[in-house]
C-alpha distance (Angstrom), angle and dihedral (degrees) to the residues before:
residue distance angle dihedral
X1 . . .
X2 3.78 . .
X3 4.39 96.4 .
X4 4.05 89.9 148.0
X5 3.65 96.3 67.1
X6 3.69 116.8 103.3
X7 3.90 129.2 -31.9
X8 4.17 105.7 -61.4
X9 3.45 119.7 -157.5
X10 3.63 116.2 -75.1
X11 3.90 90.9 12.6
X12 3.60 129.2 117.2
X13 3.91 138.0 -133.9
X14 3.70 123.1 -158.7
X15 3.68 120.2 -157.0
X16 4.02 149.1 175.5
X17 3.35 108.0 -130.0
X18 4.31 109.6 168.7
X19 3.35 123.0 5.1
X20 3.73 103.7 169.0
X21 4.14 135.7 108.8
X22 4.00 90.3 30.3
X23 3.81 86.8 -61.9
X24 3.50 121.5 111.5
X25 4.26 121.5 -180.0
X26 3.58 116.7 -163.0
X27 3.87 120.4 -163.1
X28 3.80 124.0 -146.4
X29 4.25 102.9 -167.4
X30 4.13 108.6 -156.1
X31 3.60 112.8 -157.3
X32 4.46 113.7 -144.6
X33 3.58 104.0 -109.6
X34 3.96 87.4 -137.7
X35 3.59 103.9 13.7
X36 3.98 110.5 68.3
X37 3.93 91.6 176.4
X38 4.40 89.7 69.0
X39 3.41 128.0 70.0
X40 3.99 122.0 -178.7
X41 3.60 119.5 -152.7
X42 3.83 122.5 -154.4
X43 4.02 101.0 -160.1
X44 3.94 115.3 -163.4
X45 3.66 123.3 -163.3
X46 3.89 131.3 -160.3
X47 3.83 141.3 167.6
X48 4.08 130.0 -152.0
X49 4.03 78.3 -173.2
X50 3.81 114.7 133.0
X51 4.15 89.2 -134.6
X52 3.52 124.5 32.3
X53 3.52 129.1 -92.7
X54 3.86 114.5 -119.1
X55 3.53 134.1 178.9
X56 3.83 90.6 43.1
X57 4.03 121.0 174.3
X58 3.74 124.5 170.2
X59 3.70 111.8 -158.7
X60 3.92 129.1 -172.8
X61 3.94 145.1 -165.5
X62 3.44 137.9 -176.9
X63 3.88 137.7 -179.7
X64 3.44 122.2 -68.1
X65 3.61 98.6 -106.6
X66 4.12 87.9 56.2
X67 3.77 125.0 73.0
X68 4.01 121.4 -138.4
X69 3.93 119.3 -158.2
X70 3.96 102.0 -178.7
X71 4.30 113.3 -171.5
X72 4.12 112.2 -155.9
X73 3.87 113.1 -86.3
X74 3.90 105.8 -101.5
X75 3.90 88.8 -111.0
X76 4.04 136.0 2.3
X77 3.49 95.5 -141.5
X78 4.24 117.1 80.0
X79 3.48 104.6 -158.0
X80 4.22 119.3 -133.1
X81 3.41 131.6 -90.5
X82 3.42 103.5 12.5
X83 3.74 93.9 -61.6
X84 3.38 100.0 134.3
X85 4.06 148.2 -1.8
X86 3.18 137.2 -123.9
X87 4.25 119.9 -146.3
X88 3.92 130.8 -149.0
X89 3.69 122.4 172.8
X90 3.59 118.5 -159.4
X91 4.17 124.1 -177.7
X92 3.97 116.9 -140.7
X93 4.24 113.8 -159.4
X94 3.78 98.2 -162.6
X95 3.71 107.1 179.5
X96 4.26 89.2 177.1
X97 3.85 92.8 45.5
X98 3.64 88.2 131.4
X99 3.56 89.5 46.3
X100 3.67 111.8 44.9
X101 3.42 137.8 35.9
X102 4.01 104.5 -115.1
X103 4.04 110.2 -127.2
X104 3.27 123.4 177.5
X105 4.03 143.1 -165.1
X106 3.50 119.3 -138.1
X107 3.75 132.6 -178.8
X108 3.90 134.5 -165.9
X109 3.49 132.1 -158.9
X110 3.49 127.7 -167.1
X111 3.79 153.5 147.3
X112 3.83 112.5 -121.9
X113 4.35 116.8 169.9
X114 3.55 86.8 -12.0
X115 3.90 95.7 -54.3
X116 3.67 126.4 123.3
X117 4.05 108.4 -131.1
X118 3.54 113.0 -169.8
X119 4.40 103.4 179.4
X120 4.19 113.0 176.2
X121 3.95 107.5 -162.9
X122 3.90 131.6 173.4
X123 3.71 121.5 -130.9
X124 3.65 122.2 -143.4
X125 3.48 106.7 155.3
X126 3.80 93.4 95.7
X127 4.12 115.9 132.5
X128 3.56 116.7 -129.8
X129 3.85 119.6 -95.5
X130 4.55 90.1 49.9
């Protein structure tokens, strides 16, 4: 019964979260098996852009009550047409995770055509339990 309701531990949680400019990050939450309060994400990052997109940063923030450890992206460049991806892993310690819903701000830069783009969304798609 019931398995679809809230991150369990050990389980994972895929999820869109930007798909705007050509650029499209995709979000794959891992629950700790032991330790309910973490959450790693595995962030993906691709472009249907003609050109690449350079100068790339990916920043995050969550309530106060939630800690955010954010590793560099493994390149600041997203190549074009889909023809490559870059990764980002970022490690949420949630001590209300049964409590809250986790939401979260995030914030890309990037160069696209020669333009700086600077976009600021919120995420509330999380499932309970992140």
């Amino acid at each position: 019964g019931g398995g679809g309701l809230g991150l369990s531990p050990g389980g994972n949680h895929q999820m869109l979260a930007y798909d705007k400019n050509g650029i499209t990050a995709r979000m794959e939450l891992l629950k700790h098996p032991s330790n309910k309060t973490l959450t790693q994400i595995n962030a993906s990052f691709t472009s249907t852009n003609d050109t690449p997109v350079t100068n790339f940063t990916f920043q995050a923030a969550v309530p106060k009550h939630a800690k955010l450890q954010i590793n560099p992206p493994s390149s600041t460049t997203i190549p074009p047409s889909n023809s490559g991806t870059v990764t980002q892993v970022f490690r949420i310690s949630n001590p209300m995770h049964d409590q809250k819903i986790l939401s979260m701000r995030i914030k890309l830069d990037f160069v696209l055509g020669g333009a700086p783009v600077s976009d600021l969304v919120q995420l509330d798609g999380f499932p309970p339990g992140v």
